[in-house]
N, C-alpha and C positions, 0 to 999 in steps of 0.2 A: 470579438464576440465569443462567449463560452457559451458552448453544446452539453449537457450530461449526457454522456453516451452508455451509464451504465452507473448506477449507488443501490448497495444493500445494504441493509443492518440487520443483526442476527445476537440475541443472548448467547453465549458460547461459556463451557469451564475453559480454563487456563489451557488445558490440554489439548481442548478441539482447536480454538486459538491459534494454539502452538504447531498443529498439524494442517493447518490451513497456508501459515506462513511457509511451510518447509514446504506444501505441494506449490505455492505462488513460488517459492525461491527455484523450484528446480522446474518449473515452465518456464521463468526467464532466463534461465541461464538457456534453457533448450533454443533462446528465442521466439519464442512464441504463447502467448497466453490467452487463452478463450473462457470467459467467466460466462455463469447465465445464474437466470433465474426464472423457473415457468416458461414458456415458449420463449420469453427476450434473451439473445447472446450477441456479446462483442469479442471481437478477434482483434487482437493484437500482436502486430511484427515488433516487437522488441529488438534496437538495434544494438552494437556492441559495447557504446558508449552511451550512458546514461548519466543526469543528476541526481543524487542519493539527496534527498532531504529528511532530517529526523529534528520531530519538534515534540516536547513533552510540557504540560499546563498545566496548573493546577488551577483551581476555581472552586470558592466554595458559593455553593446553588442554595442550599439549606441546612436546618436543625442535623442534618446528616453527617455532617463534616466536608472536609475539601474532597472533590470531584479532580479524579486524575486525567488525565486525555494523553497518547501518546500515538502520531499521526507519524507515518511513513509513507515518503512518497518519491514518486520515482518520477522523472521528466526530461524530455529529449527533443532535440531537432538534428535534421542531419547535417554532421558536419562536427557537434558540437562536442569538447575536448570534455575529459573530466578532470577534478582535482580533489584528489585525495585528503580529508578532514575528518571523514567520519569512520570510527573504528567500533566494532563488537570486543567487549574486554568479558 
């Protein structure tokens, strides 16, 4: 059974985007990341080992053109090994 313990959405430039990721990147590395929104927050123990998943879409929705999606996501149980696949170039 899947719980949402926590989803926002937010218009963002490139920039705030980009400063959003570098403060999530350096709460994980800290171990620990606490998101909120209005009175709602969730705390997260981020362990040493994690699953790095990265998935990028395209779709076209309308007269628009194609709709990009690029979803990064992180996933863990204890115990669980990683394997190295995914690189930043």
């Amino acid at each position: 059974m899947k719980i949402t313990l926590f989803k926002g959405k937010e218009i963002q430039s490139r920039s705030e985007a980009a400063d959003f990721f570098r403060q999530i990147a350096e709460r994980i590395e800290s171990g620990q990341v606490v998101l909120g929104s209005g009175t709602r927050e969730v705390s997260l123990e981020i362990p040493e080992t994690v699953k790095l998943e990265v998935e990028i879409d395209q779709k076209r929705k309308d007269s628009r053109g194609p709709r990009h999606k690029m979803e990064v996501e992180l996933t863990w149980y204890e115990g669980e090994q990683s394997n190295r696949g995914v690189e930043i170039r």
